[in-house]
Phi, psi and omega in degrees: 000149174316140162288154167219164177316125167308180176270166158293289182270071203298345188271327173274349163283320207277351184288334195269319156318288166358270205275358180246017183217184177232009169301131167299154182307325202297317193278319166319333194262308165303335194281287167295014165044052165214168183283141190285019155279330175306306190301291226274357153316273164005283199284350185247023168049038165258338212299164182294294171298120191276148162235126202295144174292132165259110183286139169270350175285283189318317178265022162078343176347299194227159170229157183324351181280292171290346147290338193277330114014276198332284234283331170305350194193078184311318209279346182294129182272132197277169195236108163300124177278286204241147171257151228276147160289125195274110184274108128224163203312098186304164182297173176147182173283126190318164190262156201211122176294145211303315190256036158243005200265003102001283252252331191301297187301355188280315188278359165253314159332304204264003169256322189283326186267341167243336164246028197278045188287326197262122143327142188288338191276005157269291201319311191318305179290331190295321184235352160099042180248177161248187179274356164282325171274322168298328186291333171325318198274317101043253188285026195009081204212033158263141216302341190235034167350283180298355176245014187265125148255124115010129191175093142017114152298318167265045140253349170275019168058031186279329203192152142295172188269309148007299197281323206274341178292310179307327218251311194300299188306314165315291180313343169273352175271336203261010176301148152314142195265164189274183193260177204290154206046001179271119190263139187286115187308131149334118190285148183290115220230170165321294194324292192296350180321302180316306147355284217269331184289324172261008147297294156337314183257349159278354174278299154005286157333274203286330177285323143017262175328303185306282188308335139314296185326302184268348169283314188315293220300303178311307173315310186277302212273351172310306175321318191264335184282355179282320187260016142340281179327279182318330196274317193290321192276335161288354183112344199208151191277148177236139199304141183299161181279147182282153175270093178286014158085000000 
């Protein structure tokens, strides 16, 4: 016989044959496109898995004629009547395995803080979001705000670098060019992240640097009006502090 189309749920149609029919394993098994040891799990209550039975009568698979066929002719091959609608999968945000999916808002941070040249409706597709948690995190005004890092989506295994590259050099193509006498910001990269981070710690510094400076410049002049003091109360003036620019 020809092939035909399996049931949508073959382990759970052959479970409601089993215990609602006189089919044999052999017809049960060829009909659900499973091995006929599979059945007979089933039917002795071994299989690893239990399965709530699915009826085929009800979703037109078979209809009561042709099981009563079966049970009348074990050597009869059962006849799918209607074959099931092959479900796919509607538009939406890509799918994120449960246990990464934690993981998303840090990998939404790190896209609005190094790229935000990319849209929301790239991030959304890019990492499996809505355009309501980005603007949260955005306008921080997302409930767990304070525990979000910043983090490569694709080191959170969120997106590929492939996929992440692709999104960018789009949003970079679609930028508006700046206007004229207007100079176009750097786009924001590993790099200048970096940059801007050892900038941060040499101003850092140099205030640092500063504020030594001027507690010494205070001590020494505490320093020359204390003994200021002492030479005015012995009689004798004591020499300006030299002046260090």
């Amino acid at each position: 016989m020809a092939d035909q189309p399996t049931p949508l749920m073959p382990h759970a149609t052959a479970t409601w044959l089993v215990d609602n029919t006189g089919l044999s394993f052999e017809q049960i098994a060829e009909f659900c496109g499973l091995h006929i040891l599979e059945v007979q799990a089933m039917a002795d209550d071994l299989a690893s898995s239990k399965y709530t039975g699915r009826d085929p009568l009800h979703s037109g698979e078979l209809t009561q004629g042709e099981i009563e066929k079966g049970q009348a002719d074990p050597e009869y091959r059962l006849k799918m009547q209607r074959a099931p609608v092959a479900v796919s999968r509607t538009k939406g945000p890509r799918y994120t395995p449960v246990s990464k999916r934690q993981d998303k808002p840090d990998g939404i941070a790190w896209l609005l803080r190094s790229h935000p040249e990319v849209s929301d409706a790239q991030i959304s597709k890019l990492i499996g979001t809505t355009r309501n948690t980005i603007t949260a995190i955005r306008e921080r005004s997302h409930w767990n705000i304070q525990n979000i890092q910043p983090k490569d989506p694709v080191t959170l295994g969120l997106c590929s670098q492939r996929e992440l590259d692709a999104v960018v050099a789009k949003a970079a193509k679609n930028k508006p060019a700046p206007a004229e006498g207007e100079e176009s910001a750097p786009a924001p990269s590993g790099v200048s992240d970096r940059e801007k981070l050892i900038e941060e710690l040499r101003a850092e510094r140099d205030a640092n640097e500063k504020a030594a400076a001027e507690a010494a410049q205070e001590a020494e002049a505490e320093e020359w009006l204390r003994a200021k003091r002492a030479a005015e109360e012995e009689g004798e003036a004591p020499a300006a502090p030299a002046d260090e620019g």
